[in-house]
C-alpha positions as CSV (number, residue, x, y, z in Angstrom):
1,X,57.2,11.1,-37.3
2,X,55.4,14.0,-36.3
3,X,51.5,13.9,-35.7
4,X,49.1,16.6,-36.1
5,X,45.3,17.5,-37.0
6,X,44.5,18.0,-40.6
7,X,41.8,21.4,-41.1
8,X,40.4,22.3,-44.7
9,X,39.5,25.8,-44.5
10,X,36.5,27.3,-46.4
11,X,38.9,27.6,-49.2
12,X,39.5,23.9,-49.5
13,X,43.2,24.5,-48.4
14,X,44.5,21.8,-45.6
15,X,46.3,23.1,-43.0
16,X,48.2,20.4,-40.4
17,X,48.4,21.7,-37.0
18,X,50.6,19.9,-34.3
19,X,49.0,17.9,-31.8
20,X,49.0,19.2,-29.0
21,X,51.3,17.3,-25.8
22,X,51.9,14.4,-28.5
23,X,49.2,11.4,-28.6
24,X,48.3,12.3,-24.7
25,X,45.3,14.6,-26.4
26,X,43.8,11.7,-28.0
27,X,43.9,9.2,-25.1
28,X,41.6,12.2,-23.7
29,X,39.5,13.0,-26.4
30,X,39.0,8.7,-26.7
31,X,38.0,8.7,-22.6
32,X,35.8,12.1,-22.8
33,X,33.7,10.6,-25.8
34,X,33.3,6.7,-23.8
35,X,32.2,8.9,-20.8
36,X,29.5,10.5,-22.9
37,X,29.1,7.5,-24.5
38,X,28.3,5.5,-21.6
39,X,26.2,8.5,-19.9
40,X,24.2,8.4,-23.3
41,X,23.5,4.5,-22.9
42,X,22.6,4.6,-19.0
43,X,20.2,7.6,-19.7
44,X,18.8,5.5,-22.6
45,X,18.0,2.1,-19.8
46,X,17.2,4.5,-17.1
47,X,14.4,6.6,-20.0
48,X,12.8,2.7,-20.5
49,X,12.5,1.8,-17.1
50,X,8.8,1.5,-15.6
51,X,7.3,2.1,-12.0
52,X,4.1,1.3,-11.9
53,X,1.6,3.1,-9.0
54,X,0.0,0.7,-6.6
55,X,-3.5,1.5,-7.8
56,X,-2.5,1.2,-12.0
57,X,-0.8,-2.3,-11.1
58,X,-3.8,-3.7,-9.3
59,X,-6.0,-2.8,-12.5
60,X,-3.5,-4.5,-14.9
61,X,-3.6,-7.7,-12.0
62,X,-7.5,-7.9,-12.6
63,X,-7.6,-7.1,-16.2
64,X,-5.2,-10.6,-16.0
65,X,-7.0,-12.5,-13.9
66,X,-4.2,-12.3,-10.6
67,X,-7.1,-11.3,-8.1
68,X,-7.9,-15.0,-6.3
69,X,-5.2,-16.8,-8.8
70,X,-4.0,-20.3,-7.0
71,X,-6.3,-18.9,-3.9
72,X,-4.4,-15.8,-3.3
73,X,-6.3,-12.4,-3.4
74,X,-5.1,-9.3,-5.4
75,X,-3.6,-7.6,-2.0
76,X,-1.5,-10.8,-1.8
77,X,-0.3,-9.6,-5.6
78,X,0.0,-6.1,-5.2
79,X,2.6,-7.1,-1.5
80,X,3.8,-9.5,-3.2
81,X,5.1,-6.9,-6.5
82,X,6.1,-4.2,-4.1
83,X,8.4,-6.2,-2.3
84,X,10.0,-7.8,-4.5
85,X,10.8,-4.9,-7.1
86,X,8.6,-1.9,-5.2
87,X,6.9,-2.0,-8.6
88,X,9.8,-1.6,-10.7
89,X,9.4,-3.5,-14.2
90,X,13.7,-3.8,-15.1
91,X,14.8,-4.4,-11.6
92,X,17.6,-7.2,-11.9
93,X,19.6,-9.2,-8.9
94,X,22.2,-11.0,-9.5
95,X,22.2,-13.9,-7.1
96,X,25.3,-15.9,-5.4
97,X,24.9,-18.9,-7.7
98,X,25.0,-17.1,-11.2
99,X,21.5,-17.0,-11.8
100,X,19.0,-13.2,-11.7
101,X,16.4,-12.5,-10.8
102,X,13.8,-10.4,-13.3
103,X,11.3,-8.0,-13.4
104,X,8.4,-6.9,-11.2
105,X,7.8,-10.7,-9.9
106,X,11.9,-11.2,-9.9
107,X,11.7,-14.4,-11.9
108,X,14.4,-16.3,-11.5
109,X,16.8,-17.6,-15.0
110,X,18.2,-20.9,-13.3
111,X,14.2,-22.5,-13.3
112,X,12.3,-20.4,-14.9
113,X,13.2,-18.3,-18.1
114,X,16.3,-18.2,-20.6
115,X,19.5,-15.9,-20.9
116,X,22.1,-16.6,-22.6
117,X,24.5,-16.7,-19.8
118,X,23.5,-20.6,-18.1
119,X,22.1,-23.3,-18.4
120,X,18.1,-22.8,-17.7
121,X,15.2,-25.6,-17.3
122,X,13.0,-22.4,-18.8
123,X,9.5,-23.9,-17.4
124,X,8.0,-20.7,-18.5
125,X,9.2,-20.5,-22.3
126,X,10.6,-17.2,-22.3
127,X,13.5,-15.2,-22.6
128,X,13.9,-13.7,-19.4
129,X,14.5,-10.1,-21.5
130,X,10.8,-10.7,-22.0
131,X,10.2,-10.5,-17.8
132,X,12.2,-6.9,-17.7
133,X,9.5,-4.8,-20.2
134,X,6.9,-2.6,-19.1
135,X,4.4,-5.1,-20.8
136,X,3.9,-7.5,-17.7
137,X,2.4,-10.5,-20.0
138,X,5.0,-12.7,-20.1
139,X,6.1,-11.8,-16.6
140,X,2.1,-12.4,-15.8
141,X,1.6,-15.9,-17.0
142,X,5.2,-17.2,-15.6
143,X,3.6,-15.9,-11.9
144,X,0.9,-18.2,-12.4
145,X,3.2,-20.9,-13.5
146,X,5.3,-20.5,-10.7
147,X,2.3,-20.3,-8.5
148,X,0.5,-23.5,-10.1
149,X,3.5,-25.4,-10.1
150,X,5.0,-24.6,-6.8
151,X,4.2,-24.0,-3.3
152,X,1.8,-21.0,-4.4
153,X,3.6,-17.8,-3.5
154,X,6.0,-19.5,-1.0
155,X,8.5,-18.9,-4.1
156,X,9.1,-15.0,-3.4
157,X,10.8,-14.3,-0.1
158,X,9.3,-10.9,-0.1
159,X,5.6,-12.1,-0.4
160,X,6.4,-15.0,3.1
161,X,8.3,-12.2,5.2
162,X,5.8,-9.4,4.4
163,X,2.6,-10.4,3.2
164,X,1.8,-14.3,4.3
165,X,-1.1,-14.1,6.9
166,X,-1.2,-10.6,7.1
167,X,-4.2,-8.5,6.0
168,X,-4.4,-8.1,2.5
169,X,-7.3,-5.7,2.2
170,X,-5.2,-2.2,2.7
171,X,-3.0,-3.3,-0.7
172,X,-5.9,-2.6,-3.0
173,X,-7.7,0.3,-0.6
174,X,-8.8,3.4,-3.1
175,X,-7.7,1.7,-6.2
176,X,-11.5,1.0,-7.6
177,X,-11.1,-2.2,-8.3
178,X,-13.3,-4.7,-6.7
């Protein structure tokens, strides 16, 4: 059976032209469209991600009541952010055990939000999709959880080997917050 493409001219009459090299043109065609296709979809994530400045983070921290949270000043915050995701709102690591990591604080799914890939405990009542959007909210009041609930900000490896005992004060220098 022979293959070909059917072409209706302006005149409405079909004209079937071989394909050309057999079905090898298709098999082509089908991986140049998923290349575009997936070009398409990692311009889309990369068009929604967020990167906050230093100075525009430590406003939304005060506005949410971070600055002195659990005893730990906004430059403790601001570190703590920057390390962890350098301010980056969809940043996502995959860790040994199966579980991620999320968002600007890197929440992690096993404790402390849902995915539907394991088994969470969820203590923060949120989808951890929630922790990844460049409305920091629900990424916000799971921090505080984790801070209340834990070791204060002993939880983020980031925040004890760069910020712990260090001088906070140059964190939230020329950002006019107080």
């Amino acid at each position: 059976m022979a293959l070909g493409i059917c072409l209706l001219s302006k005149s409405g009459i079909a004209d079937i032209l071989p394909a050309p090299q057999g079905l090898g043109f298709l098999r082509d065609l089908g991986m140049k469209a998923a290349g575009v296709l997936a070009l398409i979809v990692s311009l889309s994530v990369v068009a929604e991600s967020k990167v906050y400045t230093r100075c525009k983070l430590a406003k939304i921290f005060v506005k949410a009541g971070l600055d002195n949270f659990g005893g730990f000043s906004l430059g403790n915050w601001i570190c703590m952010a920057y390390y962890e995701s350098h301010y980056n709102t969809t940043v996502q690591r995959v860790l040994e055990d199966g579980s991620t990591d999320y968002g600007i604080f890197q929440i992690n799914s096993f404790t402390w939000c849902r995915n539907i890939r394991l088994q969470q405990k969820n203590h923060c009542h949120v989808a951890c999709s929630a922790l990844i959007t460049d409305d920091l909210t629900d990424a916000i009041l799971c921090a505080k959880k984790i801070v209340k609930e834990t070791q204060g900000m002993n939880y983020w490896q980031g925040w004890k080997k760069h910020c712990e005992g260090k001088d906070m004060s140059e964190w939230k220098k020329g950002c006019e917050v107080s």
